[in-house]
N, C-alpha and C positions, 0 to 999 in steps of 0.2 A: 848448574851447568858450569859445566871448567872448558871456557874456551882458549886455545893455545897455539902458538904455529911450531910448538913442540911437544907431541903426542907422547914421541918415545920418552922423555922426559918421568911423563905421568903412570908408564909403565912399571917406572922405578916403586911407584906408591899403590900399584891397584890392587894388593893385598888387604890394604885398607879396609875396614869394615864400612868404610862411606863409600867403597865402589863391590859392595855386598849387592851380586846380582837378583837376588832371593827380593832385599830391598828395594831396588830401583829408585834409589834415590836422587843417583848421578848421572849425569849423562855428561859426555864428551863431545865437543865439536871444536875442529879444524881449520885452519884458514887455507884455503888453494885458491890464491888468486888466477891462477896460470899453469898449465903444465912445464912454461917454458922455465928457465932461470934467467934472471935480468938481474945481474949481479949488481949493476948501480942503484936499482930499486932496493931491490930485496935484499940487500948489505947481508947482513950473518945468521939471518934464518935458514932453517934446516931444509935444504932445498923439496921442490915437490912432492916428487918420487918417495924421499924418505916419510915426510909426513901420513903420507897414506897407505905407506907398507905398518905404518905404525897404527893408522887407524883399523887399519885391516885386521892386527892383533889385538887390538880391544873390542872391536866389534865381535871377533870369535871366541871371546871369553863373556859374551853376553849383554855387554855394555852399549847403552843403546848408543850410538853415533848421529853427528850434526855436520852437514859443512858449509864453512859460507865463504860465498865466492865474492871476498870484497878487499881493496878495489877492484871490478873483473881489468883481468889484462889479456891484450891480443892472446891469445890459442889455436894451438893444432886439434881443431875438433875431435878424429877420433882418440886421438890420446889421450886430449883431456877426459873425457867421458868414461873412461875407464879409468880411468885415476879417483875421479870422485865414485864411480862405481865400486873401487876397493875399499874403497871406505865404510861401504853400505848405511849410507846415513836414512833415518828417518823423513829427512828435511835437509834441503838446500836452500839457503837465504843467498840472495844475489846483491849485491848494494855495488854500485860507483864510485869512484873517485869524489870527494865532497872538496879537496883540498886545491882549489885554481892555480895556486904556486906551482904545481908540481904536475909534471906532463910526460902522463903515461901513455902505455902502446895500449890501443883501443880496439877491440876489436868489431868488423863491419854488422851493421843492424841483423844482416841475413846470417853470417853466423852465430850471433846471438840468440837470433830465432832459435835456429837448429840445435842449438846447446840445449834450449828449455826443452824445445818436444823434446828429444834425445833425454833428457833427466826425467817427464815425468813418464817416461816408460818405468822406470823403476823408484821411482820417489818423488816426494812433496817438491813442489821448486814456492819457494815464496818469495816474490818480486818487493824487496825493504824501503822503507817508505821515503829514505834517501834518493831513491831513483823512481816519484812518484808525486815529481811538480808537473807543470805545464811544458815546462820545453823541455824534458829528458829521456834518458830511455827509454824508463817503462810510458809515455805517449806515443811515443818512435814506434815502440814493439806494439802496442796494442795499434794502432794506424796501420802498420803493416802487415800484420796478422789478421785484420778484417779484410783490407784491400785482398789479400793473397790465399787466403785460405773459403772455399766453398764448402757447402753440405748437396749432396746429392738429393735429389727429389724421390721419397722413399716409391718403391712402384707397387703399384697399387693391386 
């Protein structure tokens, strides 16, 4: 797995016979934190947009795609959503901030919800075990997702 927050980069090399789609030997994944840009954060990484126009041309030469949304930062839900949708990843890994120094734009439990269903209409979402103690997200989200979500009483 070559993971990168610069795709187009690896374009340069997919001639390679290690990204021989015959083989499947490689796979690519991504980092999109955000659809936004937070130029204080994100200093000199290839912004959003770009990254996933990029994954979006590996993924159409065969190559399977990964993306992982870590640390997640505030987002414009349907933007984001098709941003990682360009990408056409197999799998979405989610992870948090692990770093307390440093304070990012977060975004609210409820739209984190709606980012996951929203993903797994079309792909894997896997909640990383970073955000997978007692007081964090993944509690947050699973607590809120039992409270708020029903199943219908199948009729008989």
């Amino acid at each position: 797995m070559f993971q990168t927050k610069n795709p187009q980069r690896l374009l340069q090399f997919i001639s390679h016979p290690l990204f021989d789609v015959e083989r499947k030997q490689a796979v690519i994944c991504t980092t999109l934190e955000t659809n936004r840009h937070y130029p204080d954060i994100m200093n000199n990484a290839p912004l959003p947009q770009d990254r996933a126009e990029a994954m979006n041309a590996i993924a159409k030469l065969g190559i399977e795609t990964f993306v992982t949304v870590e640390p997640i930062m505030d987002f414009d839900l349907g933007e984001f959503v098709s941003l990682v949708k360009r990408c056409n990843p197999l799998q979405v890994n989610i992870g948090i901030n692990t770093n307390a120094n440093i304070k990012l734009p977060c975004p609210a439990i409820e739209k984190l919800i709606n980012l996951i269903l929203l993903l797994t209409i079309f792909t894997k979402v896997h909640i990383k075990k970073n955000a997978n103690n007692e007081n964090n997200l993944c509690k947050s989200l699973i607590h809120k997702l039992k409270k708020n979500i029903f199943f219908e009483q199948p009729i008989p």
